[in-house]
C-alpha positions in Angstrom: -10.5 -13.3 7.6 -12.9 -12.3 4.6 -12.0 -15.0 2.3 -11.8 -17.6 5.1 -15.0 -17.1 5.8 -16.1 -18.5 2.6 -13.8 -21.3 2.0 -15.6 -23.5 4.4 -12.4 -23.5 6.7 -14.7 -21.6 9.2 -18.7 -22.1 10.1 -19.2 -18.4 9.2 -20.9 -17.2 6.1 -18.7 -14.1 4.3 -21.6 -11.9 4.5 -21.8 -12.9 8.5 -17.8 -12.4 8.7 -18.2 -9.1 6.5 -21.1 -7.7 8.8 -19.0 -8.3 11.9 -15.9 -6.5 10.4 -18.2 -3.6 9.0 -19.6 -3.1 12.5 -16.5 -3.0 14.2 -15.4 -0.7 11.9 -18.1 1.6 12.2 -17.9 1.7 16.1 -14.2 2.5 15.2 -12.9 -0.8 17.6 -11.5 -1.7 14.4 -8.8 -0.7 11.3 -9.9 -2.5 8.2 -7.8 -1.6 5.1 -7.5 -4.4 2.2 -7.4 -7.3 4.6 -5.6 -5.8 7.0 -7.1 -5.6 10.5 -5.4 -3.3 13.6 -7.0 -2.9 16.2 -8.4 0.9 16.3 -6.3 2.1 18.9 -3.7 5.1 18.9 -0.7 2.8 19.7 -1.7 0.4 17.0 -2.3 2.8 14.2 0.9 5.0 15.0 2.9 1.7 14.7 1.4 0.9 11.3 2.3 4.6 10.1 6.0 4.0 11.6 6.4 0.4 10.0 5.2 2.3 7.0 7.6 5.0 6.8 10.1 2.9 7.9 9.5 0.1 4.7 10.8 0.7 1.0 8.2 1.5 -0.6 5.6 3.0 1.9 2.5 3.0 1.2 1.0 6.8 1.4 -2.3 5.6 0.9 -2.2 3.8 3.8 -0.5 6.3 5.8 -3.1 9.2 4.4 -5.6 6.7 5.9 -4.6 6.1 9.2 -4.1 9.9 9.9 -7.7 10.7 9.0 -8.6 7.7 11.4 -6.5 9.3 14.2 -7.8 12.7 13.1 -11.5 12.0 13.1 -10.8 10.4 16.7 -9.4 13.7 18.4 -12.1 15.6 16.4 -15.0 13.0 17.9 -13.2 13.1 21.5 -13.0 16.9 21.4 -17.0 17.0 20.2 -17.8 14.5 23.6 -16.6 16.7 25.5 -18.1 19.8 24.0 -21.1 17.9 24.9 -20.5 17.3 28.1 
């Protein structure tokens, strides 16, 4: 979605396409890891960990990240409803 942002294909600018993506990430709708873009959901990201696991050669990185994604998410539930 990055690149094809640049290569005219699309009537986005990259740095419009990159801000989107960036946002989404940050409001954590989004998954963004070398290109690859899941939604930000629990199902989503514990299919990517199971495909991973499941592949070859899986790719630890990839599984270290999604767990601190899923992580960080029970830790930011649990602190919403401290607040509460």
């Amino acid at each position: 979605m990055r690149s094809d942002g640049s290569k005219g294909q699309t009537p986005l600018a990259r740095g419009d396409v990159d801000s989107v993506i960036n946002r989404l990430t940050d409001e954590r709708e989004v998954f963004e890891w070398h290109g690859l873009l899941a939604p930000a959901t629990e199902e989503h990201l514990k299919a990517i960990i199971e495909n991973e696991r499941l592949s070859d050669t899986p790719r630890e990185i990839l599984i270290g990240k999604v767990n601190r994604w899923l992580q960080s998410a029970d830790t930011a539930t649990d602190q919403e409803v401290t607040d509460e």
